[in-house]
C-alpha positions in Angstrom: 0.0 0.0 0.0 2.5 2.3 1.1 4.8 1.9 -2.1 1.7 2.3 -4.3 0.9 5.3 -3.0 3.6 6.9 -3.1 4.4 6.3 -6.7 0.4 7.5 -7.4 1.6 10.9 -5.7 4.6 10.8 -7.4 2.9 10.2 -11.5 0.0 12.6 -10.4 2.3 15.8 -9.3 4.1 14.9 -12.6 1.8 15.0 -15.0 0.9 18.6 -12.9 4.2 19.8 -13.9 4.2 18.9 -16.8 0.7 20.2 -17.8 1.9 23.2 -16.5 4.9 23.6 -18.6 2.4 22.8 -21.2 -0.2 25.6 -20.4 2.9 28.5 -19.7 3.9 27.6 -23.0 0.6 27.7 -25.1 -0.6 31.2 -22.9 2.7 33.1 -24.0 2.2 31.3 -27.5 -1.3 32.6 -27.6 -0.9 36.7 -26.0 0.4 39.6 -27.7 3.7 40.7 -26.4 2.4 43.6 -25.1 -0.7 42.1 -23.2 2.0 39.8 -21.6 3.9 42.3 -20.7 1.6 44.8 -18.9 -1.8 42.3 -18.2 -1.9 41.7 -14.1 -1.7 38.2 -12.8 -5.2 37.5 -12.2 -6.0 38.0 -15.9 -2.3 36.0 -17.2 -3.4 33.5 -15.5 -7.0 33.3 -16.7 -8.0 32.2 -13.2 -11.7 30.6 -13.3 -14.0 31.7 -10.6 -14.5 27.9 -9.6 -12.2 26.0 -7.3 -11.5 22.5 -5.9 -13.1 21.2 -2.7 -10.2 19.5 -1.8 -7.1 20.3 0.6 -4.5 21.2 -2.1 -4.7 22.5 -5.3 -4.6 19.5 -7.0 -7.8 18.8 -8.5 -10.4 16.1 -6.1 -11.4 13.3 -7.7 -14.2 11.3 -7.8 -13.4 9.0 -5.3 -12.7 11.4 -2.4 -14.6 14.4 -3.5 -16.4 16.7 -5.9 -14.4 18.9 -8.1 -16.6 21.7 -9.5 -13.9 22.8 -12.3 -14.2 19.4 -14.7 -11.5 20.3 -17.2 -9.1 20.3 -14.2 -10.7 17.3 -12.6 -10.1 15.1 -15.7 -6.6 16.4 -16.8 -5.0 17.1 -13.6 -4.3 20.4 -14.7 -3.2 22.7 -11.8 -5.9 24.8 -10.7 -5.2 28.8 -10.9 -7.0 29.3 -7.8 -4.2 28.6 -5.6 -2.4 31.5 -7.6 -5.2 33.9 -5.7 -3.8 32.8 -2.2 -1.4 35.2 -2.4 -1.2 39.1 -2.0 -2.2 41.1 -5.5 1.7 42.0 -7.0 3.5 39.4 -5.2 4.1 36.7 -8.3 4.7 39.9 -11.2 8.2 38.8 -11.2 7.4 35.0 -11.4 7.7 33.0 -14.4 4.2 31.6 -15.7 5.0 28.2 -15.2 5.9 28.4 -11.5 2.6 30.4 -10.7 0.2 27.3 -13.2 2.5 24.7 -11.0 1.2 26.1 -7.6 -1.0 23.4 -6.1 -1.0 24.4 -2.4 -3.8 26.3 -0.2 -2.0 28.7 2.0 0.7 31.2 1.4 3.3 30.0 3.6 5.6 32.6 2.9 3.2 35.3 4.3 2.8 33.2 7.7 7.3 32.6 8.0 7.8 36.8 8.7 11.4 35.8 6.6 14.4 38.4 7.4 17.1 38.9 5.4 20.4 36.3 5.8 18.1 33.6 6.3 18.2 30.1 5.9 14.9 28.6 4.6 13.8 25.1 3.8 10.5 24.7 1.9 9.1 20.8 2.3 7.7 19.4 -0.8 8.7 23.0 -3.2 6.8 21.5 -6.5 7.5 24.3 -9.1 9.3 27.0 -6.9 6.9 29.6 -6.4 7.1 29.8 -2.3 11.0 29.3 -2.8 11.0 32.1 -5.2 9.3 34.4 -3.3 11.0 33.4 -0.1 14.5 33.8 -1.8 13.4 37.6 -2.6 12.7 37.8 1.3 15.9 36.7 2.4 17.7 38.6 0.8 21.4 37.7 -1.1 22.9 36.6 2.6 20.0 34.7 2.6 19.6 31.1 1.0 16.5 28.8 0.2 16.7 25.0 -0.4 13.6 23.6 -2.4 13.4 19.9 -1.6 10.7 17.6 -3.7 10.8 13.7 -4.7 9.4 14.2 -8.5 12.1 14.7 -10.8 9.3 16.8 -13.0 8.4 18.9 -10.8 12.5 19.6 -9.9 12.7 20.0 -13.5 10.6 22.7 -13.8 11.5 24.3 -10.4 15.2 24.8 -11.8 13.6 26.4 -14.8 11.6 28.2 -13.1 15.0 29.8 -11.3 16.7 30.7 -14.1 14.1 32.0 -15.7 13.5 34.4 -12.9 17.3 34.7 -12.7 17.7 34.1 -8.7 20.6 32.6 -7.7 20.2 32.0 -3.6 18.3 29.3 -4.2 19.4 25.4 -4.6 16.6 22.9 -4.9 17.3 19.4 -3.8 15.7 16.1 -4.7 14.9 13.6 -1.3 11.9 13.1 0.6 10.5 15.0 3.4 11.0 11.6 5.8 15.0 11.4 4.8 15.9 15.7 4.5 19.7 16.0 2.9 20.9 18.6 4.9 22.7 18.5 8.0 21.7 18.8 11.5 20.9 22.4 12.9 21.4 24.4 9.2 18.0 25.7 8.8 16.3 29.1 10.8 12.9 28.5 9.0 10.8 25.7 7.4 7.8 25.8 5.3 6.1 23.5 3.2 1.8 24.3 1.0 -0.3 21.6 1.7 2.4 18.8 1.7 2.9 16.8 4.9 -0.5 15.6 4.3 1.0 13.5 1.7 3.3 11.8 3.8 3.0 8.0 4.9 5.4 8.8 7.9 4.3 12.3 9.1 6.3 11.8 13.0 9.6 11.1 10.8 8.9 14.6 8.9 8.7 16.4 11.8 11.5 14.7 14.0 13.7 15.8 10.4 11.8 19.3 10.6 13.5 19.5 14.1 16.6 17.9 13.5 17.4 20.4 10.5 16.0 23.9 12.5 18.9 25.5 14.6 17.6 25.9 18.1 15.0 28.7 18.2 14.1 28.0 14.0 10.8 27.7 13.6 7.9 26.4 10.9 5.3 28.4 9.3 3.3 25.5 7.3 0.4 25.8 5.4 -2.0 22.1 5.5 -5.2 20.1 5.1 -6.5 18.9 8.7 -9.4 17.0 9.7 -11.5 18.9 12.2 -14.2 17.6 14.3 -15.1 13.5 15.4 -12.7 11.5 12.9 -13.5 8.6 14.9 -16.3 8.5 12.1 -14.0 8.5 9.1 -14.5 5.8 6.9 -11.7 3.3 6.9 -12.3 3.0 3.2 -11.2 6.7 2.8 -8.2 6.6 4.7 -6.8 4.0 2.1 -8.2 5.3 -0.7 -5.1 6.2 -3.6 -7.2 8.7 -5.2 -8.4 10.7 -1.6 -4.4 10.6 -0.8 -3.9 12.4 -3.9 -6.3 14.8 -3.2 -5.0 15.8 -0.1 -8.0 14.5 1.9 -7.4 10.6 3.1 -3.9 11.5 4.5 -4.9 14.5 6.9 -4.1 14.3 10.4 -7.0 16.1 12.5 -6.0 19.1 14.1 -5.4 17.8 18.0 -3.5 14.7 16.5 -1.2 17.4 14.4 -0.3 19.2 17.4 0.7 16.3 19.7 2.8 14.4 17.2 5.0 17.8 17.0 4.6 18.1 20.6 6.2 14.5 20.5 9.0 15.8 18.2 9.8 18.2 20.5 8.6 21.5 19.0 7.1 24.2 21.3 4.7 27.5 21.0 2.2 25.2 18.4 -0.5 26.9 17.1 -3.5 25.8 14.0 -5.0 28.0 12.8 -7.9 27.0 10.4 -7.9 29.2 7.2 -11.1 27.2 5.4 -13.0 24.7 4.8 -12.0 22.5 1.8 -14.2 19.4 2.2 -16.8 18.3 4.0 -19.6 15.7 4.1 -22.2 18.1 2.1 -18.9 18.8 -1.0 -17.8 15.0 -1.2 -19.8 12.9 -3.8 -19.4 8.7 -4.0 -18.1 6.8 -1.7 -16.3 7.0 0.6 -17.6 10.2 1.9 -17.0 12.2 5.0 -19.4 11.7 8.0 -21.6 15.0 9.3 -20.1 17.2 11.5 -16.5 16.0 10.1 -14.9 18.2 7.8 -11.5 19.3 6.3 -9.4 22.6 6.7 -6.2 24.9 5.4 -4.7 25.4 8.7 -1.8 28.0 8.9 0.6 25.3 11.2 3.1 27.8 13.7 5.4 26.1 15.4 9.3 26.8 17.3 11.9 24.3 17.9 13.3 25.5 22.0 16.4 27.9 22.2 17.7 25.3 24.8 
């Protein structure tokens, strides 16, 4: 099961790069120079008024809940809502592709309060926008590692870099279980609707807290399950398709804050942001049960000076 899954996660946020690339590539194909050039995100990005029900911004599927965009739901194209989750002028300096590729639902990189000189880690980076605009924060004394298992999505992240031509920036491939960095290098961690994904979330946050120097902290953006989960179908919580969509691999809120409790981080805070599923969105089975539903918390959290 485990191994199955993760090479599902692995195809899907592939095929989201690359449809990505795809769609940068036919919208500067398609617009004028000059509209290109002076048109504001929003309308570059031809962002629908629709968006997903589930926890990231990859589309939900059938089998863990409704998607009200279909054209996304069938191609796993990247949805542009996700692009709206951040501040109007903060991506004008972003390639296309990295802004299409954003499939999270927070803005991390709001939450972090980033100073220059730096060191930033951003779990499970996809196509570089939060390392991007991170890197801008930090300043040239600053650095950002991008770390991410797909080689597509890596791909397009290290386009993505030189296209925006920023060079304190170094994105690394390895999972979030097994970080390549040494102990103690790190002052801040994020990571968009991510950890969710992870099989072995108490190994991602002991590695969270190995990497942070004493007194880093994480500013995380994530899907939780809030209310009775004790109802949650088991048949959801091994469903391929619901881990995909960010909704089967959730941990629910209280759960989230003892297992970094257990890894030794302090000052935790969840803050929910939104509901992105709940029993009246989700269609087929296996649904949620009433009263059970699933948010984008904003995830604080410091690892002690001492």
């Amino acid at each position: 099961m485990a191994e199955e899954l993760k090479e599902q996660i692995k195809k899907r946020y592939g095929a989201a790069a690359e449809a990505a690339r795809a769609r940068s590539g036919a919208a500067s194909a398609a617009a004028p120079a000059s509209a290109r050039a002076t048109a504001p995100p929003s309308a570059r990005a031809a962002a629908p008024a629709a968006q997903s029900v589930c926890g990231c911004g990859a589309p939900s599927v059938a089998s863990a809940c409704c998607s009200v965009d279909a054209e996304a739901h069938s191609a796993f194209a990247p949805l542009d809502w996700a692009v709206r989750l951040y501040e109007v002028g903060q991506l004008d300096e972003l390639p296309e592709a990295a802004k299409l590729a954003s499939l999270g639902c927070g803005n991390p990189t709001a939450l972090a309060e980033l100073h220059p000189g730096e060191v930033v880690l951003d779990l499970g980076s996809g196509g570089g926008i939060d390392v991007l605009l991170s890197a801008r924060r930090v300043g040239p004394t600053g650095k950002v590692y991008g770390l991410d298992m797909t080689d597509e999505m890596l791909a397009l992240a290290r386009e993505n870099q030189r296209r925006a031509a920023v060079t304190n920036v170094e994105f690394l491939k390895g999972e979030m279980e097994h970080v390549p960095l040494r102990d103690a290098s790190v002052d801040v961690i994020i990571s968009n609707c991510v950890i969710n994904l992870s099989l072995d979330k108490d190994k991602v946050f002991a590695e969270a807290f190995r990497v942070l120097k004493p007194g880093g902290r994480c500013a995380v953006s994530d899907v939780v399950f809030h209310g009775d989960v004790a109802g949650v179908p088991e048949a959801l919580r091994r469903d391929v398709e619901a881990w995909v969509g960010c909704v089967a691999g959730a941990l629910d809120d209280r759960d989230y804050v003892a297992r970094l409790e257990r890894a030794g981080f302090v000052g935790i805070e969840i803050e929910a942001a939104r509901e992105v599923a709940s029993a009246t969105d989700c269609c087929g089975a296996p649904t949620l049960p009433e009263g059970v539903s699933v948010v984008s918390g904003f995830v604080r959290a410091t690892k002690p000076r001492a």
